[in-house]
N, C-alpha and C positions, 0 to 999 in steps of 0.2 A: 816767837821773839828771837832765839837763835839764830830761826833760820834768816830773817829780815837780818841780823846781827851779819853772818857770815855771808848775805848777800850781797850787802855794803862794802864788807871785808874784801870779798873778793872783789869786786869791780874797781874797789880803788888798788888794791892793787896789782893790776893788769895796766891800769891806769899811771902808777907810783913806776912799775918795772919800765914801760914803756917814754916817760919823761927821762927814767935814767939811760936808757940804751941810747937814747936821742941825745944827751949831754955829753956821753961817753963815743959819739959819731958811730954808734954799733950800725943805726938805722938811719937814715934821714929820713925828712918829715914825713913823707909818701909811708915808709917803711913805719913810720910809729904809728901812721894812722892804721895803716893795715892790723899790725901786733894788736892792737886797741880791738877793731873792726872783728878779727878773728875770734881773740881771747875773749871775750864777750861774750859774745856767742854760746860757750861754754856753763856759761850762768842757766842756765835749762837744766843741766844736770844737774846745778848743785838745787835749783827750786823742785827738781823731780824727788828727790829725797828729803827734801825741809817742806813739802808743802804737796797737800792734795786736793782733790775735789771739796771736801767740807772749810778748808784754810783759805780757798783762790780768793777771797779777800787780803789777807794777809800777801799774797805770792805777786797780785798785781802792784802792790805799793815801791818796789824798784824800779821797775819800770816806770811809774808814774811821777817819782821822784826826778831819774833822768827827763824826763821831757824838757821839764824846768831847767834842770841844773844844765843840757847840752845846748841849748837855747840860750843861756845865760852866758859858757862858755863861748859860742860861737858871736854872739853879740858883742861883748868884750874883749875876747881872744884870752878865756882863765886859764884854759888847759890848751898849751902851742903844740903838744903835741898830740891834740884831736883837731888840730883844724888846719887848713891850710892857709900859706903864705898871702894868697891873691883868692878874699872870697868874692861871692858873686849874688846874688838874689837869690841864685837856685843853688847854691851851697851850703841845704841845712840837713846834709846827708847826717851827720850825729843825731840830731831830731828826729827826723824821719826815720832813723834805726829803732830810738826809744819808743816811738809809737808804734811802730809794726809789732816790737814787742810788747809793749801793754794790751795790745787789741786780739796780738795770738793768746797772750798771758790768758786774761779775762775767758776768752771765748774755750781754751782747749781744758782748763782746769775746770770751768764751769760746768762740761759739760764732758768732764774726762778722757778727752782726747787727747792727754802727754805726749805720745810717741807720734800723732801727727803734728803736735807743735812739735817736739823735735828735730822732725823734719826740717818744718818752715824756717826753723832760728837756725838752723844750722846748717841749710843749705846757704841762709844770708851771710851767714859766719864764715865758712867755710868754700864754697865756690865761687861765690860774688867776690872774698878777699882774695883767694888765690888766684882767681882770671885775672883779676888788677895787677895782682904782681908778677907773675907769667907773663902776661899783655904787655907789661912793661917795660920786662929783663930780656925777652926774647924777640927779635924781631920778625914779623909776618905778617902777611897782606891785610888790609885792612879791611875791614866787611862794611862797615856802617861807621859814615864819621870819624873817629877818630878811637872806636872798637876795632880789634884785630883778631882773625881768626888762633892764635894762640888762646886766646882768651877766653875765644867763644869754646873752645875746643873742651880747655881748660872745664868750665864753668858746668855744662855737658858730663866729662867723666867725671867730675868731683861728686857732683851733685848724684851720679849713680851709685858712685859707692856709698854715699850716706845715706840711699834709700834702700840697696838692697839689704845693709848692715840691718838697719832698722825694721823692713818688712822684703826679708828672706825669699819667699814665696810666693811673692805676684811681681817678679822683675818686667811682669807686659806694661802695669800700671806706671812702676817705676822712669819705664823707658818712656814713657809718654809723661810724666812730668820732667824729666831731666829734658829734656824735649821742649816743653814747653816754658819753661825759666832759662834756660841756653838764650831763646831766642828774644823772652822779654826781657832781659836784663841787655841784650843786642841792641835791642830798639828805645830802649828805656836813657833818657837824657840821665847824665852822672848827677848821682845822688838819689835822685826819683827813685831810682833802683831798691833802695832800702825802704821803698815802700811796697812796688809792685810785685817783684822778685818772694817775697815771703807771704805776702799777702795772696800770690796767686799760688804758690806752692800750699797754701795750708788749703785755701779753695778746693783743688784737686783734689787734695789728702781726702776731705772731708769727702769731696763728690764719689773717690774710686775706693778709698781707704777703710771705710768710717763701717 
């Protein structure tokens, strides 16, 4: 119950920080969705310490909770600064973040694979936000659409160093997953990404990691 307690705790306030930076013109919209998109992310560590294999009942009810609540947000526009200005049918990137995380949540706790969901949440966290906003503040040629190779570049080192951090000792395996999320989240239409992107990073984990 703590841990459910401080995972609520923290999510709204990643959420609370990032409305205020957005009111205070720290970040514009882009910039708060990212702060959101990253800081998030970060909830794996705090579920890695409140919650283990015998609890991953307990560990999946945040995630399950957002599905609803970013669905609900997105539908009425509750929280402006998870959502963007001009949404579109395929603008349920908030959703489809909550679900990549209930499905790693479920599957890595069930089955004690923490530090390959870490991977997964935190490559989404962490190189899919930073390419965006790299992609965004730098300019460089454009690969696919309206993806640019800073991004992709981006998305590639980010994504190595939070594998190597994570599993040290097999940087072959690492470099063939950084590898392989560079390029789907390249191909992958905005937003989709927060489904493919982690969903195919925990895959791998599983196939080369496990």
């Amino acid at each position: 119950m703590i841990g459910l307690l401080a995972s609520y705790g923290f999510v709204f306030a990643v959420i609370g920080l990032s409305t205020l930076f957005d009111k205070l013109n720290i970040f514009n919209d882009e910039g708060s969705r990212k702060f959101i998109h990253i800081g998030v992310a970060n909830w794996w560590l705090l579920a890695m310490f409140f919650f283990d294999q015998d609890t991953y009942y307990f560990a999946i009810i945040p995630p399950l909770t957002f599905i609803a609540l970013n669905y609900l947000s997105y539908r009425f526009n509750l929280v402006k600064s998870m959502e963007r200005d001009v949404q579109t049918t395929n603008d349920l990137g908030t959703v489809y973040y909550a679900i990549s995380l209930f499905i790693i949540t479920f599957i890595a706790f069930y089955f004690d694979r923490l530090m390959i969901g870490a991977l997964a949440i935190l490559v989404m966290g962490y190189s899919d936000g930073l390419s965006a906003v790299f992609g965004t503040h730098f300019k460089s040629a454009k690969l696919y659409q309206n993806k640019s190779l800073i991004g992709f570049v981006t998305m590639f080192i980010v994504t190595m160093i939070i594998g190597l951090i994570l599993f040290p000792f097999v940087w072959h395996y690492i470099l063939l997953i950084a590898i392989a999320a560079a390029m789907v989240e390249l191909y992958t239409p905005k937003g989709l990404d927060n489904l493919s992107v982690p969903l195919l990073v925990f895959l791998l984990g599983v196939m080369l990691l496990w």
